[in-house]
C-alpha positions as CSV (number, residue, x, y, z in Angstrom):
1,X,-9.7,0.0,18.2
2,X,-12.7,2.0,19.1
3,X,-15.7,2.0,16.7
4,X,-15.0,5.5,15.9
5,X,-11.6,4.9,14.8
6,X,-13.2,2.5,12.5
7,X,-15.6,4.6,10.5
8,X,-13.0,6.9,10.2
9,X,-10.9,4.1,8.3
10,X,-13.7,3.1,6.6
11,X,-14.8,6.6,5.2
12,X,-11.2,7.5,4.4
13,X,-10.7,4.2,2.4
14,X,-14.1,4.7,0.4
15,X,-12.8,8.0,-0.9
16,X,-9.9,6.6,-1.8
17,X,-11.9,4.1,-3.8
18,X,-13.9,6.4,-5.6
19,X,-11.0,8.3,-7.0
20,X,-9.0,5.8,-8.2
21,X,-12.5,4.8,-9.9
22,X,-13.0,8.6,-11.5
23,X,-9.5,8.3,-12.4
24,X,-8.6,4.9,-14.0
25,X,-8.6,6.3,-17.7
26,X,-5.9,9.3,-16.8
27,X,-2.5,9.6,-15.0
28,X,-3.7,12.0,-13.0
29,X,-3.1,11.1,-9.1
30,X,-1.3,13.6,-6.4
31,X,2.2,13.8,-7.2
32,X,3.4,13.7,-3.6
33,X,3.3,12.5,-0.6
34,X,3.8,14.5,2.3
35,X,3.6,15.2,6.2
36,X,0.7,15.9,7.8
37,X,0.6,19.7,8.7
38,X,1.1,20.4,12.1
39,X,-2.1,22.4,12.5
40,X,-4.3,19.0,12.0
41,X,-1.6,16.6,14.0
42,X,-1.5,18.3,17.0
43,X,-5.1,17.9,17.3
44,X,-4.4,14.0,17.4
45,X,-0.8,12.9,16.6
46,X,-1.9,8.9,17.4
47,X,-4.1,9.3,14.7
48,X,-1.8,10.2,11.9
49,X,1.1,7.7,12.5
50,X,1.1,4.1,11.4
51,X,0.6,1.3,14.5
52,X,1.9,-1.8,12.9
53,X,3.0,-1.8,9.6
54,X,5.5,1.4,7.4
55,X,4.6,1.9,3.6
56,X,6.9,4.4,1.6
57,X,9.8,6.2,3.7
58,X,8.2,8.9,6.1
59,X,8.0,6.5,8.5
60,X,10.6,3.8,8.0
61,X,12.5,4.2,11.0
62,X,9.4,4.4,13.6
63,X,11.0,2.3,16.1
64,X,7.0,0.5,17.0
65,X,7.0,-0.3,13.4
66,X,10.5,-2.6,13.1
67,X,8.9,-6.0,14.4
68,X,6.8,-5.8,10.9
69,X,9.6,-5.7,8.6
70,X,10.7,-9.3,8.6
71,X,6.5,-10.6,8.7
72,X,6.3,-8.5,5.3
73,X,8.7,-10.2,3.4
74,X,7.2,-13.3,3.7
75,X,3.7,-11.4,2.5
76,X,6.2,-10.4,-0.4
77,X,6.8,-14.1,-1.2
78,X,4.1,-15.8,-0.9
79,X,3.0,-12.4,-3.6
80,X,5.6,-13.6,-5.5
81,X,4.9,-17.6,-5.6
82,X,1.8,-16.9,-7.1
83,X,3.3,-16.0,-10.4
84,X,4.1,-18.4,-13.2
85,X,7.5,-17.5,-13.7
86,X,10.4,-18.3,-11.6
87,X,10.0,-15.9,-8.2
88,X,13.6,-14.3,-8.6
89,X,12.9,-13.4,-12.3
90,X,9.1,-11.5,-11.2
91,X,11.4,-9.8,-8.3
92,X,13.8,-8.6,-11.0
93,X,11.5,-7.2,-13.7
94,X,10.0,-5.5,-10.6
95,X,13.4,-3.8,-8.9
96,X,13.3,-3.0,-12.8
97,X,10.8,-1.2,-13.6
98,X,10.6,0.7,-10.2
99,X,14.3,2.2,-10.5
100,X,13.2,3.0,-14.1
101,X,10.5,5.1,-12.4
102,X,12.7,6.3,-9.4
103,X,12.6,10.4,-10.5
104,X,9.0,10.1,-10.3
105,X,9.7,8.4,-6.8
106,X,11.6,11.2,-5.8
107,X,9.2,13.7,-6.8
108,X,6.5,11.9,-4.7
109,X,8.7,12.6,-1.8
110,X,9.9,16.1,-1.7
111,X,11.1,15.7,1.9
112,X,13.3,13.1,2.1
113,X,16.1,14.4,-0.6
114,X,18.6,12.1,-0.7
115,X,18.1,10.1,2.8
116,X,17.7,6.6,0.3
117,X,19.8,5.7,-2.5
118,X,18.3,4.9,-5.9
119,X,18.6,1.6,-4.8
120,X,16.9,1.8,-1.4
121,X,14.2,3.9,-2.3
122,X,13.5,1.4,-5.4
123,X,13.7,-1.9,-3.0
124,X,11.3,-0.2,-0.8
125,X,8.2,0.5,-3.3
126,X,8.7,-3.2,-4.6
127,X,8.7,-5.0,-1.0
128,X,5.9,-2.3,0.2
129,X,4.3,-2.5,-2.9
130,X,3.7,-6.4,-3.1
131,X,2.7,-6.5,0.7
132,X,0.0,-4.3,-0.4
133,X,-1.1,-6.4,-3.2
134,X,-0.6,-9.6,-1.5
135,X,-2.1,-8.3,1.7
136,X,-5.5,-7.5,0.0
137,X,-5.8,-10.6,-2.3
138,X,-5.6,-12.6,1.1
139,X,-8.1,-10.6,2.2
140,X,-10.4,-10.9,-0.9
141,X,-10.1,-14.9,-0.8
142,X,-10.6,-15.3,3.7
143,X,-13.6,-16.7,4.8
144,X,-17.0,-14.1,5.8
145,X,-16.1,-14.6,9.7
146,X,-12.4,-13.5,8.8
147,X,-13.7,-10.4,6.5
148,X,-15.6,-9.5,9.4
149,X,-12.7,-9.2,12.0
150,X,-10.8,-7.2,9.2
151,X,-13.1,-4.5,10.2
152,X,-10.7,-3.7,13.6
153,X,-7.6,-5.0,11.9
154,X,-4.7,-2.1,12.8
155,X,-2.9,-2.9,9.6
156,X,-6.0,-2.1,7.2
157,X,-5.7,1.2,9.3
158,X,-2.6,1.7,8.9
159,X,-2.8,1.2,4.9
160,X,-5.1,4.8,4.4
161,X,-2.8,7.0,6.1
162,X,-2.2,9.8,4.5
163,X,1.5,9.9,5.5
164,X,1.6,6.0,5.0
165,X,1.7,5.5,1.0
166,X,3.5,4.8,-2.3
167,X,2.6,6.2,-5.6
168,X,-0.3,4.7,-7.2
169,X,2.0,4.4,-10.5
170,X,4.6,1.9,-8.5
171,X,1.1,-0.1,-7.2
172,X,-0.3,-0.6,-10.6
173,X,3.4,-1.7,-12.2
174,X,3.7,-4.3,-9.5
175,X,0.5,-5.3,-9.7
176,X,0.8,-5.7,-13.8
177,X,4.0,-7.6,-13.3
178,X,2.5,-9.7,-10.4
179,X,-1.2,-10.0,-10.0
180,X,-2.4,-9.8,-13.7
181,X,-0.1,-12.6,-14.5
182,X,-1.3,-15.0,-12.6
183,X,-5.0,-13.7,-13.5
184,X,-6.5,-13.8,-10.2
185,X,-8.1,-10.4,-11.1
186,X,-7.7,-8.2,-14.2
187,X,-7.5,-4.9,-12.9
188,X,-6.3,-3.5,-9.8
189,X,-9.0,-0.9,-9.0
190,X,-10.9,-4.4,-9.4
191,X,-8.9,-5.4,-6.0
192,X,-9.3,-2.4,-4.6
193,X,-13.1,-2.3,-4.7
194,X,-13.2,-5.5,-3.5
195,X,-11.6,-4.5,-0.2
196,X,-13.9,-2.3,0.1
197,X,-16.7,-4.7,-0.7
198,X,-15.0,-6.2,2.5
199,X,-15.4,-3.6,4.7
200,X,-19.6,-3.7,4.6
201,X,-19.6,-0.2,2.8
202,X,-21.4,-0.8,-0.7
């Protein structure tokens, strides 16, 4: 990845940072998640689509993006085995409260209709949800050599494109059902500013 590419990452992911920080008291976040518009993707198409890893459904069935799939479950158990209660009981209260959200789901993603059932779509923002969370907490706990190589890492990339998310809402509830209750950190912007802590950018 060229240095360029980097700061791009880098900049994009600070932003993203500092709004979740303005808005941490409020449930105010962008409602959906859409395509890139044409006019900016034609200028670079590479640099809109994901290289290693899908998050949320725009890009489920990239074809590069398959090999991933089975290396993120095992992100999403080791997530899991970190919490004190039984792994298939977490998994459950999480499949839970994500189908309880699933109209919001929907609304996030105006394009895709019906293309997922409620059960698909609701699978899909757990798994993605808790490779997030599990991917950045490894992160947060690797070694200053390891932090530093994140820097070109293709998957911290892919994590900030725009076309590449989930809501914010389906983050935090896996992360309160997850994360806070094995008290490894207490909040989630917490984790998210340590990533970028990570990245060099203060």
């Amino acid at each position: 990845m060229e240095n360029r590419d980097v700061d791009i990452i880098i900049d994009t992911f600070k932003l993203v940072v500092s709004s979740v920080k303005e808005q941490k008291d409020t449930n105010h976040f962008s409602r959906t998640i859409n395509m890139v518009p044409s006019v900016f993707r034609d200028l670079s198409p590479v640099s809109f689509d994901p290289r290693v890893v899908s998050i949320g459904p725009l890009h489920r069935h990239d074809e590069p993006l398959q090999l991933f799939e089975d290396q993120k479950a095992t992100y999403v158990d080791s997530l899991l085995h970190r919490v004190p209660s039984p792994p298939e009981q977490t998994l459950k209260e999480c499949l839970l409260k994500a189908a309880a959200s699933i109209d919001m789901i929907r609304a996030s993603y105006p394009r895709i209709e019906k293309a997922y059932s409620d059960t698909e779509l609701s699978t899909m923002m757990v798994m993605d949800a808790c490779f997030i969370l599990e991917f950045i907490l490894m992160i947060s706990k690797s070694s200053d050599e390891q932090k530093h190589l994140l820097r070109g890492s293709p998957m911290l990339y892919d994590l900030v494109l725009l076309e590449n998310q989930i809501p914010f809402l389906v983050l935090n509830l896996i992360f309160d059902l997850t994360i806070a209750k094995s008290q490894l950190t207490n909040t989630l912007t917490e984790l998210l500013i340590d990533l970028k802590h990570v990245t060099g950018h203060h």
